[in-house]
C-alpha positions in Angstrom: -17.4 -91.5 -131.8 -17.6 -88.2 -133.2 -14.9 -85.9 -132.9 -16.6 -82.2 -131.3 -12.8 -80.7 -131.3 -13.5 -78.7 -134.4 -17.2 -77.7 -134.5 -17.6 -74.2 -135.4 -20.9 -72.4 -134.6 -21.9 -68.5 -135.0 -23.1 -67.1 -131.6 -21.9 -63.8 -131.9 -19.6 -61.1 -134.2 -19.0 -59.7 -130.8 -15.8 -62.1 -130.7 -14.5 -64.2 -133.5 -13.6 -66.6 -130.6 -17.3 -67.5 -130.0 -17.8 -69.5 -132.9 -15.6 -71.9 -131.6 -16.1 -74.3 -128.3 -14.0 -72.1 -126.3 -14.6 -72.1 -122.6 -15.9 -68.5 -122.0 -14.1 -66.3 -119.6 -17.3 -64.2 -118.7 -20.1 -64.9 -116.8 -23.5 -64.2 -117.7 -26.0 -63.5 -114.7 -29.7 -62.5 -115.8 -31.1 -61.4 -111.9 -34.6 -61.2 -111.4 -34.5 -59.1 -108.3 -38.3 -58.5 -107.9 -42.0 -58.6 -109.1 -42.4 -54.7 -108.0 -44.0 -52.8 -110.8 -45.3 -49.3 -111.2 -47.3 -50.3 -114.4 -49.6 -52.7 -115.2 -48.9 -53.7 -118.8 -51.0 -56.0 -121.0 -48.9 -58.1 -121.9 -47.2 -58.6 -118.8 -48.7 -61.4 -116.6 -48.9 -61.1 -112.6 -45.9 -64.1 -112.5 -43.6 -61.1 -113.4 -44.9 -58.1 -111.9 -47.6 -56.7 -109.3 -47.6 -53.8 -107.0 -47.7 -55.7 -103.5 -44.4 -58.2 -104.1 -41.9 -57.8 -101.2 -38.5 -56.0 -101.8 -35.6 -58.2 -102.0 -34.1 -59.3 -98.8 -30.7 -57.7 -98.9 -29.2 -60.4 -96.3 -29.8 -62.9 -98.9 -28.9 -60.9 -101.9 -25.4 -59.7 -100.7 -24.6 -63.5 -99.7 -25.4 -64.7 -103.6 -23.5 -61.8 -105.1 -20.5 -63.0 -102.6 -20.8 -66.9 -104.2 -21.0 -65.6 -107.5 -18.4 -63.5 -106.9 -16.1 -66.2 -105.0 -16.9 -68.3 -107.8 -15.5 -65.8 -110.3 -12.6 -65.0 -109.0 -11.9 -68.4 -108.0 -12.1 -69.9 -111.7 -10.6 -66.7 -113.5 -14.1 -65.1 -114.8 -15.2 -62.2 -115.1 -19.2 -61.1 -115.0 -21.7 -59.4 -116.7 -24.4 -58.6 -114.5 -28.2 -58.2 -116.0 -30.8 -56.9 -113.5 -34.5 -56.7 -114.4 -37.8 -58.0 -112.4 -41.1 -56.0 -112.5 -39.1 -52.1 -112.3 -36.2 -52.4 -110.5 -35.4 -49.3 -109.3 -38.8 -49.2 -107.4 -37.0 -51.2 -104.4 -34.7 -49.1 -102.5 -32.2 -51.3 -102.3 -31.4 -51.6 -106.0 -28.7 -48.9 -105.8 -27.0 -50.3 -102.9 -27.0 -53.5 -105.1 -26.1 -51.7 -107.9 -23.1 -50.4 -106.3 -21.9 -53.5 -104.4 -21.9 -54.8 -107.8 -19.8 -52.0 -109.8 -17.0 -52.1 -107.1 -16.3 -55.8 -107.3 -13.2 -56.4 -109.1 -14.6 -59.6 -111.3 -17.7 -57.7 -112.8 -17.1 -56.4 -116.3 -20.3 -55.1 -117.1 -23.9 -54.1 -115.5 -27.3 -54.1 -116.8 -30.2 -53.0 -115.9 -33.8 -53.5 -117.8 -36.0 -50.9 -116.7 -39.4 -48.9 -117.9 -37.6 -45.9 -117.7 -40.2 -44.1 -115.8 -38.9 -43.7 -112.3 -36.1 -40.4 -111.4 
């Protein structure tokens, strides 16, 4: 049997605790929230963007932000939250998202990957 309890690995100089197997305290949640796009890039294919995709269903988001959210605060973690999908701030409801996100008290950080190109 090999022993694990001391592997060291580099996965980051963000923390000099992630290069060892330390149970991480943050959540990482990459959310594709839609294949809405204002562009139609080359090298993106139509599995991650087109202009006709519905808009989320907010029902359904809300209730997946609340289990993720439960789940967080239940086992002591905190989240970063990383949106992106075709552009996400085409659907209306992105903000609304946005801010349910920001005023839970488990989630440290927010992303969003956007083309930059809407007001």
């Amino acid at each position: 049997m090999i022993n694990t309890s001391n592997i060291v690995a580099i996965r980051s100089l963000a923390c000099e605790d992630h290069g060892y197997n330390i149970i991480p305290n943050v959540l990482n949640v990459s959310w594709f929230i839609g294949k809405r796009c204002n562009y139609d890039c080359s090298y993106c294919g139509p599995h991650f963007h087109d202009a006709v995709s519905p808009f989320i269903n907010t029902e359904v988001a809300y209730r997946f932000i609340d289990k993720i959210n439960q789940w967080a605060s239940n086992n002591n973690k905190k989240i970063k939250w990383s949106l992106t999908g075709g552009e996400p701030f085409i659907d209306p409801n992105t903000l609304p998202i946005l801010q349910t996100l920001f005023k839970s008290n488990v989630t440290e950080q927010i992303n969003v990957i956007s083309n930059g190109s809407l007001p």
